[in-house]
N, C-alpha and C positions, 0 to 999 in steps of 0.2 A: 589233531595231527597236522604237519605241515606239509606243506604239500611238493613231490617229487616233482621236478623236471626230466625228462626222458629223452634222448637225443641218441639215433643212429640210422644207421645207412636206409632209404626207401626201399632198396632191393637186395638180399642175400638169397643168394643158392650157393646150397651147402650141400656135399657130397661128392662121392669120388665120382670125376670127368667133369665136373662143374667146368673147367676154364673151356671145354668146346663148346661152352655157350656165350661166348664173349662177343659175337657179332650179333645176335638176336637180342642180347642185354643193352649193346650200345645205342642198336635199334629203339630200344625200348624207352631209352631216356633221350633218343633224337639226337645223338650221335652218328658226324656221318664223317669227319676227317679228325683221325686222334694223333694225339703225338702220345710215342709209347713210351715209357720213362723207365729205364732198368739199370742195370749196372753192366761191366763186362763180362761177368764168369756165366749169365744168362744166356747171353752172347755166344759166349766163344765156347759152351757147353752143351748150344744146339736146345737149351730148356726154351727158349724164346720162341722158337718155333712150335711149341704148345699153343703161343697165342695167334700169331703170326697166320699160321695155316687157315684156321677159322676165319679171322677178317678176310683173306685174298678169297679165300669159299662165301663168305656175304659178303662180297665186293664192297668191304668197309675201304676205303683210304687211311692210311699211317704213314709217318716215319717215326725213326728210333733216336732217340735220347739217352744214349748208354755211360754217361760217365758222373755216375753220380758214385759216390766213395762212404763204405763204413764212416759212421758218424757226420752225416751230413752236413758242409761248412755253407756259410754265407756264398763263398765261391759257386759252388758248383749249381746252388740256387741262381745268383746270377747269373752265371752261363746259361741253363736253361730256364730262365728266363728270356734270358734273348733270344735263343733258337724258339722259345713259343710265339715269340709276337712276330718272328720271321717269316711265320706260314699262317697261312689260313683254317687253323684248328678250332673245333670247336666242343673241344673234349679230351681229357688224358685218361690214360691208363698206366699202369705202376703196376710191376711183374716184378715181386724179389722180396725180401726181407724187409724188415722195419725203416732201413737208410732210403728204399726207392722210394715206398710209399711216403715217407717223411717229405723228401725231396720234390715232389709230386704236389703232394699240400701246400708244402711252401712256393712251389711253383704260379699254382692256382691264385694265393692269397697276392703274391708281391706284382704278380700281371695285372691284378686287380686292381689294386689299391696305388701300386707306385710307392718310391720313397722307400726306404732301406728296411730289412727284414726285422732289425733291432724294433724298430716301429710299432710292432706288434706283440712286442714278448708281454707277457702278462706283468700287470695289469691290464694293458692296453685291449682300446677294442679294434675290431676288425672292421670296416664300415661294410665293405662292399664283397658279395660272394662271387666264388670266381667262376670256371668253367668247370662246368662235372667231370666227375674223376670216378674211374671203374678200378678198385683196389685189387689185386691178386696178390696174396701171400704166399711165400714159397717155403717160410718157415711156422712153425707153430711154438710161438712165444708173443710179436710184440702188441698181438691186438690192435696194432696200427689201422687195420683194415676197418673198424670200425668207431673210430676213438675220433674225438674231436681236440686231438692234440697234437702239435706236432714239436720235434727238438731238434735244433739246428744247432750249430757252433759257429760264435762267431769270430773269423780268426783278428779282425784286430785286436778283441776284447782277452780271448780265450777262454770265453765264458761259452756255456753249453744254457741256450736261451729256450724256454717254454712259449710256446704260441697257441692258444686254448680260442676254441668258438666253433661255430654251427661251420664256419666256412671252409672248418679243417676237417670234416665231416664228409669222408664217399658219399657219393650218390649211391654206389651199386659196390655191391663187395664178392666175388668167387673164392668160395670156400671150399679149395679140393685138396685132401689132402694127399692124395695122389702125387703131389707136385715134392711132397718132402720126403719120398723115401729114401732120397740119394743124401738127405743131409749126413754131414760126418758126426762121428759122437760129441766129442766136445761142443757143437752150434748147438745139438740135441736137447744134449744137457742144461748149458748155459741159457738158450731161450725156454725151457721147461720150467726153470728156475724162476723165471724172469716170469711167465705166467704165473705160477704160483703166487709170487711176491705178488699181483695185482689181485687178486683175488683176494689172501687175505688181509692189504691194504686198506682194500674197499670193505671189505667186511668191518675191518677195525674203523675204518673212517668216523671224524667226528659230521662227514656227509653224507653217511650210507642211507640207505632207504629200502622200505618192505622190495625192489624191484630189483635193486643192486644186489642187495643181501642172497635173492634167488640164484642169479646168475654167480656170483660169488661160490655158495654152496656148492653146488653142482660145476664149477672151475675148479673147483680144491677138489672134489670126490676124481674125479676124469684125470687129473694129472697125478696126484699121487698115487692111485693106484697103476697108473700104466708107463709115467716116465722112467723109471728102471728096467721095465723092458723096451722099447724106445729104444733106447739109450746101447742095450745089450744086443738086439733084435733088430736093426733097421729096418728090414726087409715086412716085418709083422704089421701088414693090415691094419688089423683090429688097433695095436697100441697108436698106428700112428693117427689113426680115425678119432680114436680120442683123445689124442694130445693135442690135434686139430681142433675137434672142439673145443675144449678145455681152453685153447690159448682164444678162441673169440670168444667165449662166455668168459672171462676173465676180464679181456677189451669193454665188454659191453659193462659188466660189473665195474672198470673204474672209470668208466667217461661217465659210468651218472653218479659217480659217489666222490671217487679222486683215490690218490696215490697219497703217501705221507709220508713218515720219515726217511723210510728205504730210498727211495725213487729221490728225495732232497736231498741226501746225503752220496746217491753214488753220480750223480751227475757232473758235480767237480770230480769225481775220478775220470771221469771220462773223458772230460776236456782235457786235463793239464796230464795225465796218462796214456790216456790212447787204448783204456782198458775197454775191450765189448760191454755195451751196456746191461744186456745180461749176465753177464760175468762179476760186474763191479756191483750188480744187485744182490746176488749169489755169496760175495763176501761178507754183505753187510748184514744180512737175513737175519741171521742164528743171532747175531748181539744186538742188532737195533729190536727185535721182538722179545730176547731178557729186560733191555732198557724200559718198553711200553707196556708189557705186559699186567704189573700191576696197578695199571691205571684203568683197565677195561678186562677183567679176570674176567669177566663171565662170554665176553664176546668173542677171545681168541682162545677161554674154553668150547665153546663152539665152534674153532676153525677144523681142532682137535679131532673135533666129534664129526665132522664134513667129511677131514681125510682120511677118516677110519684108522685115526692112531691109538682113539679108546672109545670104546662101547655109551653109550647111551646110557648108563648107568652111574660113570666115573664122577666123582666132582672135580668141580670146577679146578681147584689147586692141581689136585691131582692130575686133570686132564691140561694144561699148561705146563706141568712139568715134562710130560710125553712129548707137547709139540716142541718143545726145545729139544728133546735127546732126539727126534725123528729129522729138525732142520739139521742140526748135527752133522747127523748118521750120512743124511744125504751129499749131503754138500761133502765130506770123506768118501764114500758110496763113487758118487760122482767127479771126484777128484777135482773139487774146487781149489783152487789156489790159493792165499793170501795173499795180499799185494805184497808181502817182503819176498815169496817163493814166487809172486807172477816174475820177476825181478825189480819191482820200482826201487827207486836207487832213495834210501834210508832218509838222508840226511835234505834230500829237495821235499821228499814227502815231509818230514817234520817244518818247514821251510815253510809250505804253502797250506799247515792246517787251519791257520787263520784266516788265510783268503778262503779257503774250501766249507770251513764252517759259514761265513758269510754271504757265499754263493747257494748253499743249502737252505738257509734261513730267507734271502730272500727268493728263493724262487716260488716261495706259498708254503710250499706240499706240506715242511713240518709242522705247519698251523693246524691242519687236516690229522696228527696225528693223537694219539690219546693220552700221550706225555707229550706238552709242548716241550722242548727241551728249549735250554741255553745252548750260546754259542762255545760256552766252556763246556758246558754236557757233550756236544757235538764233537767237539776236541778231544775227547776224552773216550768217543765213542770209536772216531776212526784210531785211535791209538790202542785199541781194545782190538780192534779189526786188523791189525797190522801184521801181527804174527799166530 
């Protein structure tokens, strides 16, 4: 058997009120002046002061770094960039969704290393790690918090670039889920999705492994059964304790396995769209899994069989036929969109599917999938997705 590689955060504490442990955590990795890295609606919605309180109570030192933007560009990486090397920090932290923490990694790596963010997109490596990063997730979807990936956009290119290593890797990750019961339904959904999708990515991966495959299982069982109420329920403890978990056993299941086709193919949406990345994952779900499926029937019979779509009994065809009518169901359930009903406008989308197939193929992931497709497959696949 060959042998796994394993890779995540030194420190998670998981459960509700986790983030008032943020100054005794920072202690903990000899963090003594952090630059806090968020966005503005943290801000200007008083949730900052979740973190905030705790340092000025362990007389940690901070300032804030709030203008990082959904889909994080090379800009705003370069900005804070420069605000990091301005002060004497010897540590960040990132309070918000998948764009802070992204923004935060890439902060870390480009302080480090120098020389443009493009630099680093995969293949490439990373040489030098940067300052520790104490992750806080506000939503329960992108796994960021413990993934050693990050995605930026770069706006000369308009390419949405992959940066993969140890050095995109938290130190420390706070897992409360306390911090999302104000999310609104649509983020709910769309990041619920977006976990699911890594989960059974990883599971389908042609890089899964006995470790992945655990955390996988137990991501698909956690979110399927609780994201509809979630979603119906904000306010519900329970659902959102496990869509909390769910979205980091999901993270930890594809940082040691990988993402595949889903994750290749909605990344050009999201550059040349401006579609949320969980949402342009949510589009592609239900056809890119008819597309792979019969190349690995017994493995995504098994995702099946995780999210309690069919019994332990079913076979394999059979149990594959369910997890399509259940991706379906959901995604209608949920009121996913199509990119012709998101509004993208018909005739740019037909326009840029050959760049978009291109930018899918190389960013890795659909090599990681169990149908490699072509770039004509790819074409074929977003024109399946479209309405």
């Amino acid at each position: 058997m060959s042998v796994a590689q394993v890779t995540q955060p030194r420190l998670l504490q998981v459960g509700g009120g986790a983030v008032a442990d943020v100054a005794s955590v920072l202690r903990r990795i000899s963090g003594t002046r952090a630059l806090l890295v968020t966005d503005r609606y943290m801000v200007d919605s008083g949730t900052i002061e979740r973190v905030t309180k705790p340092l000025d109570a362990g007389a940690i030192s901070y300032d804030i770094f709030a203008d990082t933007v959904p889909d994080p560009t090379t800009d705003v990486v370069d900005a804070g960039v420069a605000r990091l090397k301005s002060g004497d920090y010897d540590c960040l932290v990132a309070l918000g969704g998948g764009s802070p923490i992204d923004t935060a990694k890439a902060m870390a790596v480009l302080a480090a290393n120098g020389g443009q963010m493009r630099d680093y997109k995969v293949p490439n490596d990373i040489p030098k790690m940067g300052l520790p990063l104490v992750a806080i997730p506000t939503t329960a979807g992108t796994g960021a918090e413990v993934t050693r990936f990050t995605v930026i956009t770069d706006v000369e290119r308009d390419e949405k670039m992959l940066i993969a290593g140890l050095a995109c890797v938290p130190t420390a990750a706070l897992i409360d889920y306390e911090l999302t019961l104000t999310m609104p339904r649509r983020l709910t959904a769309d990041t619920g999705i977006d976990s699911l999708t890594h989960a059974i990515e990883a599971y389908v991966s042609r890089r899964a492994n006995p470790l992945s495959d655990m955390y996988a299982r137990q991501a698909m069982a956690l979110i399927t059964a609780n994201i509809r109420t979630a979603c119906a329920e904000p306010g519900n403890h329970d659902a959102r304790r496990a869509m909390m978990l769910g979205a980091t056993l999901g993270g930890l299941a594809f940082t040691n396995a990988s993402v595949a086709l889903v994750h290749g193919m909605s990344r050009p949406i999201g550059a040349f769209f401006h579609v949320p990345h969980g949402l342009s994952n949510a589009m592609l779900l239900p056809v890119v899994t008819a597309f792979s499926a019969g190349a690995a029937l017994s493995r995504y019979a098994d995702c099946a069989r995780a999210m309690g779509v069919v019994g332990a009994e079913v076979g394999d065809q059979a149990a594959v036929a369910g997890l399509l009518d259940e991706l379906r169901r959901l995604n209608e359930e949920l009121e996913v969109p199509t990119p012709r009903s998101y509004g993208i406008e018909e005739e740019r989308w037909v326009t840029l599917l050959p760049t978009m197939a291109q930018q899918a193929l190389a960013s890795g992931s659909p090599g990681n999938n169990p149908r490699v497709p072509t770039a004509e497959e790819i074409i074929g696949l977003y024109q399946q997705a479209w309405s």
